[in-house]
C-alpha positions in Angstrom: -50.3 52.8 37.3 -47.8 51.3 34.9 -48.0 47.0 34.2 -51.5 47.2 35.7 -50.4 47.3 39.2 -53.3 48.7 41.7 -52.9 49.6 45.0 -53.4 47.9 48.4 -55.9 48.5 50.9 -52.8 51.0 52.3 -52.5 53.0 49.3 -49.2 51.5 48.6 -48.5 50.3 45.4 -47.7 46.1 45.6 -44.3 46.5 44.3 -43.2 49.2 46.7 -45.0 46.7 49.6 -43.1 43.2 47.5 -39.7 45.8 47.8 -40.1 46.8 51.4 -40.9 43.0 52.3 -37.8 41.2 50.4 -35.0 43.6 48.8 -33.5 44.9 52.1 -31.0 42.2 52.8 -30.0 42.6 49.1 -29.4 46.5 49.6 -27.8 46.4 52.8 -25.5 43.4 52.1 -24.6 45.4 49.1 -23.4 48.5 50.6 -27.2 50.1 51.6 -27.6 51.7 55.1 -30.9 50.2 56.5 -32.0 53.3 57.5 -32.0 54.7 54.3 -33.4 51.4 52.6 -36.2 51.7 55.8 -37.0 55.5 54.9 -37.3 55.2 51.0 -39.5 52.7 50.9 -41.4 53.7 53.4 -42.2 57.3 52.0 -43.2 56.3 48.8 -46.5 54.7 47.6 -46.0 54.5 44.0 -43.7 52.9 41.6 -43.1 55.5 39.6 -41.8 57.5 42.7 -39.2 55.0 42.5 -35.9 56.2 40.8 -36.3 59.7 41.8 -36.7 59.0 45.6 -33.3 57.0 45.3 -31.7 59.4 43.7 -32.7 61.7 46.2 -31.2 59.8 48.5 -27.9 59.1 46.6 -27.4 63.2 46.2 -27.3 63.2 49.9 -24.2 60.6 50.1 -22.8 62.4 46.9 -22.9 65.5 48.7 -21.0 64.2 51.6 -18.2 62.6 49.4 -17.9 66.2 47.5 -17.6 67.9 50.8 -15.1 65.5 52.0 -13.1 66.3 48.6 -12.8 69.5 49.0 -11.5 68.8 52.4 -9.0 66.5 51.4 -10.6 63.5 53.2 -9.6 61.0 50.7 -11.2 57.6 52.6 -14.5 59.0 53.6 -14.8 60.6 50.0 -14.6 57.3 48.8 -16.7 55.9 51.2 -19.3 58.3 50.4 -19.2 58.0 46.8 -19.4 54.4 46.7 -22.6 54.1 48.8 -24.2 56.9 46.3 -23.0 54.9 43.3 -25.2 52.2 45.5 -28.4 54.4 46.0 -28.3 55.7 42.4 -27.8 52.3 40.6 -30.5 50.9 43.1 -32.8 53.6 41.2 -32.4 52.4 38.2 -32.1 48.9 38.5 -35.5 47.6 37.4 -36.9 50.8 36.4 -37.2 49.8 32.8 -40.6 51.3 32.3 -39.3 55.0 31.9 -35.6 54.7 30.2 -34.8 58.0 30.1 -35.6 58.3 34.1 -33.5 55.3 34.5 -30.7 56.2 32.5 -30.3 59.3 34.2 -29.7 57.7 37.6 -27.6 55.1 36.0 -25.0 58.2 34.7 -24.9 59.4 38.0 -24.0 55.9 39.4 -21.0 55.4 37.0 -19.7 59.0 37.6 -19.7 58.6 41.5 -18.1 55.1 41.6 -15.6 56.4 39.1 -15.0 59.1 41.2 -14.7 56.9 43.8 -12.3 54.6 42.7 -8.7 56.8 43.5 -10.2 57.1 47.5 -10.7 53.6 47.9 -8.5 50.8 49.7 -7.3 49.6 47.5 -7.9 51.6 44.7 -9.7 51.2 41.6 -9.5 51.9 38.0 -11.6 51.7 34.9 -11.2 49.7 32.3 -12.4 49.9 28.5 -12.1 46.0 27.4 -12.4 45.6 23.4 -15.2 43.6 22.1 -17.1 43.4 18.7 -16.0 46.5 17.7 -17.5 48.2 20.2 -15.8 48.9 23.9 -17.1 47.2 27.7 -16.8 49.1 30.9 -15.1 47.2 33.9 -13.6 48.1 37.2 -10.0 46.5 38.0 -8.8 46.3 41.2 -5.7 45.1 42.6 -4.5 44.4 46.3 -1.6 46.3 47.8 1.7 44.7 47.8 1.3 41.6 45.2 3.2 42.2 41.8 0.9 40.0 40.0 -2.2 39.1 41.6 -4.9 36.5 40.2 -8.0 38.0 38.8 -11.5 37.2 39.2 -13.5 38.1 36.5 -16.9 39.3 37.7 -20.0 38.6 36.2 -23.3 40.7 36.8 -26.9 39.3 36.5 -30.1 40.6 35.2 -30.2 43.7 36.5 -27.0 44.4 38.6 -23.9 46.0 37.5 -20.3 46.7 38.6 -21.5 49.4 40.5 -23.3 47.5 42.8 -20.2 44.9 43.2 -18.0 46.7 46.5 -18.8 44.1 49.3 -18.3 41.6 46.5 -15.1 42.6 46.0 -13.9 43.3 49.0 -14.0 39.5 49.6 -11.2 38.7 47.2 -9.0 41.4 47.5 -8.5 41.0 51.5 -7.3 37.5 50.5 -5.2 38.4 47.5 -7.1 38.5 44.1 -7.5 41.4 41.6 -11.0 41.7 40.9 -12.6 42.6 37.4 -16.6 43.4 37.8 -17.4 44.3 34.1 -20.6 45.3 32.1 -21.5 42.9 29.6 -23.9 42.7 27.0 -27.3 43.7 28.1 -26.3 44.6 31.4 -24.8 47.9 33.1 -23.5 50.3 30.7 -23.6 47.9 27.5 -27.6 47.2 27.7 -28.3 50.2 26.0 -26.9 49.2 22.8 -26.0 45.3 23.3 -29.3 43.1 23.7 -29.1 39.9 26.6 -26.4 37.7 24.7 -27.0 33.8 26.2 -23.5 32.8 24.6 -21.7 34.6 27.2 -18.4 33.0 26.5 -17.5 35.6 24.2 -17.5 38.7 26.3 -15.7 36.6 28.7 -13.2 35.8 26.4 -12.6 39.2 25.2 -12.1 39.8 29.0 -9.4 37.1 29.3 -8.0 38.6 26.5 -7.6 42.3 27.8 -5.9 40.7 30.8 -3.5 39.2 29.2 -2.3 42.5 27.9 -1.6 43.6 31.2 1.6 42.9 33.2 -0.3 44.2 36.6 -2.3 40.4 37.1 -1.8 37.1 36.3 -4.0 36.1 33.7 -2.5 32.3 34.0 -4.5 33.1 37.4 -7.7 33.9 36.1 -11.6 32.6 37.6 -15.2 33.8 36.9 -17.5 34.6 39.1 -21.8 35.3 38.8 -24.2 36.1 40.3 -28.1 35.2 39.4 -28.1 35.3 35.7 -24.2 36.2 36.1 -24.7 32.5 38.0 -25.3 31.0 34.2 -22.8 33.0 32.0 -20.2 31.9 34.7 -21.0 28.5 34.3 -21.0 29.2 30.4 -18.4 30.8 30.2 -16.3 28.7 32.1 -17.2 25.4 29.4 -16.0 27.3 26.4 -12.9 29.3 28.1 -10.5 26.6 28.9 -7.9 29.9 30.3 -10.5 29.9 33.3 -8.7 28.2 36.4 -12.1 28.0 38.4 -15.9 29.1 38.4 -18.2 30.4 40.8 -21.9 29.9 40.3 -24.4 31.8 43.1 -28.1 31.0 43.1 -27.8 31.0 38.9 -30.2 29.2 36.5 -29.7 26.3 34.9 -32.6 26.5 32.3 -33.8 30.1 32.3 -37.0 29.6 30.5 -37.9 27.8 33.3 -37.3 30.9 35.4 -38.9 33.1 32.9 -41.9 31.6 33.5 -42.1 31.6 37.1 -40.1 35.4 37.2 -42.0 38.4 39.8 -43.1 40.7 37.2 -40.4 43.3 37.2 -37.6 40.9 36.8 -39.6 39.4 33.9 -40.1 43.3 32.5 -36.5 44.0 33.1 -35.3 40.8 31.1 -37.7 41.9 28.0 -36.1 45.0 28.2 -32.4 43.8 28.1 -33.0 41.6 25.7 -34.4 44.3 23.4 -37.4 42.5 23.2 -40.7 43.4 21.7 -42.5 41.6 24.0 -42.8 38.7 26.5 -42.6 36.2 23.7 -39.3 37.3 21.8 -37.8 37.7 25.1 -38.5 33.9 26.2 -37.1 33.1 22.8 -33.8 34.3 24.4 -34.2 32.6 27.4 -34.6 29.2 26.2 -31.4 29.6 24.9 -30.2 30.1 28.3 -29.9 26.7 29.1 -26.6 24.3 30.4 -28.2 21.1 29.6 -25.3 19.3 27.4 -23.3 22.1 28.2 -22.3 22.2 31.9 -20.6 18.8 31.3 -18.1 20.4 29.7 -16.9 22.2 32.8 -13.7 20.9 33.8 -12.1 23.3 35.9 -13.0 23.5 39.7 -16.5 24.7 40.7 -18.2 26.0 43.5 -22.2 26.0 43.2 -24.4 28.2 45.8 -28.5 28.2 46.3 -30.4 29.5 48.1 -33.7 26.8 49.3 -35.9 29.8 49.7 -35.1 31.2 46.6 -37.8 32.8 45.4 -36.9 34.5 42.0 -35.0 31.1 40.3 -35.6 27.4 41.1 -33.5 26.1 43.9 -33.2 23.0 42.4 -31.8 24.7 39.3 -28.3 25.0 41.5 -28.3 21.0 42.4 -28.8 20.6 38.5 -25.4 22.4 37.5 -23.3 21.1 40.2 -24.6 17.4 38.9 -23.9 18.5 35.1 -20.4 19.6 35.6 -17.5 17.4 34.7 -14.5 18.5 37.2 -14.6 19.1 40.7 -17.5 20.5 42.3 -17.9 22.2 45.9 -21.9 22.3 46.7 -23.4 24.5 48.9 -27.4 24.7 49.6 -28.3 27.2 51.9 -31.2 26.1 54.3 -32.5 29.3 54.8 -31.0 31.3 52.0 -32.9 33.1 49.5 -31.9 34.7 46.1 -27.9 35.4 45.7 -28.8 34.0 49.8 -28.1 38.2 50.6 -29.9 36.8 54.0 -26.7 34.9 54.9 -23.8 36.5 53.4 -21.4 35.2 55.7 -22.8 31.4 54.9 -20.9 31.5 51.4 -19.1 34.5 51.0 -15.9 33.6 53.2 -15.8 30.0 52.0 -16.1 30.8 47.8 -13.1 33.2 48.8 -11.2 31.7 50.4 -12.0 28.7 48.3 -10.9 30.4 45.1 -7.7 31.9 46.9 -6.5 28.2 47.1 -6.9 27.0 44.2 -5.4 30.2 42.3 -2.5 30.4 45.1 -3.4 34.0 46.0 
């Protein structure tokens, strides 16, 4: 078995047993049906069984959005093809031990999200944002009926990408913001060529500046949002990038090498691998540059800090620390009984950072 994992007295391998026991409220939060989550991971024993079984399971909601295609069933194709895109990125997510495996699933979850997008309400678009010489992939949505809409800009973490970002969305557009979930270096369609880059301000600025070509959003309107690493390069971004009108930090870290060390194993694999990293050593190298210390203080716009007390992949604390650092406003909110991105109680922070940000950029 692959990182030395060995089996239970069950025959199950302990990361299948570690997903089956803590990932669910991530997956179904995110646009997973629980029976599907239930039924994957409990008819496989092995890791390695991993990305193909989800796949297997995406083709089935692929199949259904084709089908409804062909019948000209525009909102259940979308509906279909967005929880594929779901199943399919969830089989690749941290399945960094076999790339070609992974990348395969990860093609199919960009194609069916993209195909997607038209079906949706409201609809969605891709976007190909200029940075470096070299082009990252976003998703830009808009709500019906507003001109010019604010923009979020959307942050992934470690190993999520815009694919995985509907539900997320869905929160600002029913209150009036645009929403821009993009790829960034090391993450989602860009981690294949683009290592883990800690100084996350310039993406973010080449974001800022794509919007401001547009006449579709306000880019005078503009706030970041991340989530779990994205919950740092928010943050980091959002000291550099004076255009930012607001940040939103959820269950982020505010020194990752103190995470790294403390990481479940495949997260820690998964950062080594984003980082391009020849081993656990380089790869810590990166993190310790991950760190707000001296930096956070030069937040100034409004921010709203989330964790989670059960948090189990970063430091809980690591969220008071950031929401002390910060120079301008600051909205704190520790969730009891939350645990990572607090997926367990969605409705405890989702809502209020919404509507939150909706006030403050006038949406």
């Amino acid at each position: 078995m692959t990182q030395g994992a060995r089996q239970d007295d069950t025959g199950v391998d302990p990361r299948i047993a570690s997903a089956a026991a803590h990932w669910s409220h991530r997956f179904v939060t995110n646009g997973i049906p629980l029976a599907d989550f239930q039924d994957v991971t409990g008819t496989i024993t092995r890791w390695e069984d991993w990305c193909a079984a989800w796949v297997a399971r995406g083709e089935v909601h692929r199949a259904m959005g084709d089908a409804a295609l062909a019948e000209g069933h525009g909102l259940s194709a979308g509906q279909h093809l967005t929880t594929a895109a779901v199943c399919y990125h969830f089989a690749k997510f941290l399945f960094v031990h076999d790339i070609a495996q992974m990348r395969a699933a990860h093609d199919k979850a960009i194609a069916a999200r993209r195909d997607a997008l038209p079906h949706l309400d409201p609809p969605g678009q891709r976007v190909e944002i200029p940075w470096n010489g070299t082009r990252l992939a976003g998703i830009l949505r808009r709500p019906r009926g507003i001109d010019r809409p604010p923009v979020v800009i959307m942050a992934m973490g470690l190993d999520s990408t815009k694919e995985e970002m509907h539900s997320n969305e869905q929160v600002f557009l029913d209150r009036g913001m645009a929403t821009l979930a993009f790829d960034g270096p090391g993450q989602g369609e860009a981690e294949y060529d683009h290592p883990i880059l800690p100084e996350y301000e310039g993406p973010v600025g080449a974001v800022l500046d794509h919007l401001e070509t547009r006449d579709d959003v306000d880019a005078d309107r503009a706030a970041i949002w991340g989530v779990s690493l994205g919950g740092y390069y928010a943050p980091r971004a959002a000291a550099f990038e004076p255009r930012l009108k607001a940040c939103v930090s959820l269950t982020g870290p505010f020194d990752f090498a103190e995470a790294f060390d403390r990481a479940p194993p495949l997260t820690r694999a998964a950062f080594v691998a984003r980082c391009h990293a020849a081993d656990d050593a380089a790869a810590r190298a990166v993190a310790e540059r991950m760190c707000l210390e001296g930096i956070a203080d030069r937040i100034r716009c409004p921010t709203y800090v989330v964790g989670g007390a059960l948090d189990r992949v970063l430091p809980p604390d690591h969220a008071d620390r950031l929401a002390a650092a910060v120079s301008g406003p600051v909205t704190f909110t520790m969730i009891a009984d939350g645990t990572h991105v607090v997926n367990n109680r969605p409705y405890s922070y989702r809502p209020q950072t919404g509507d939150w940000l909706a006030a403050i950029l006038g949406a």
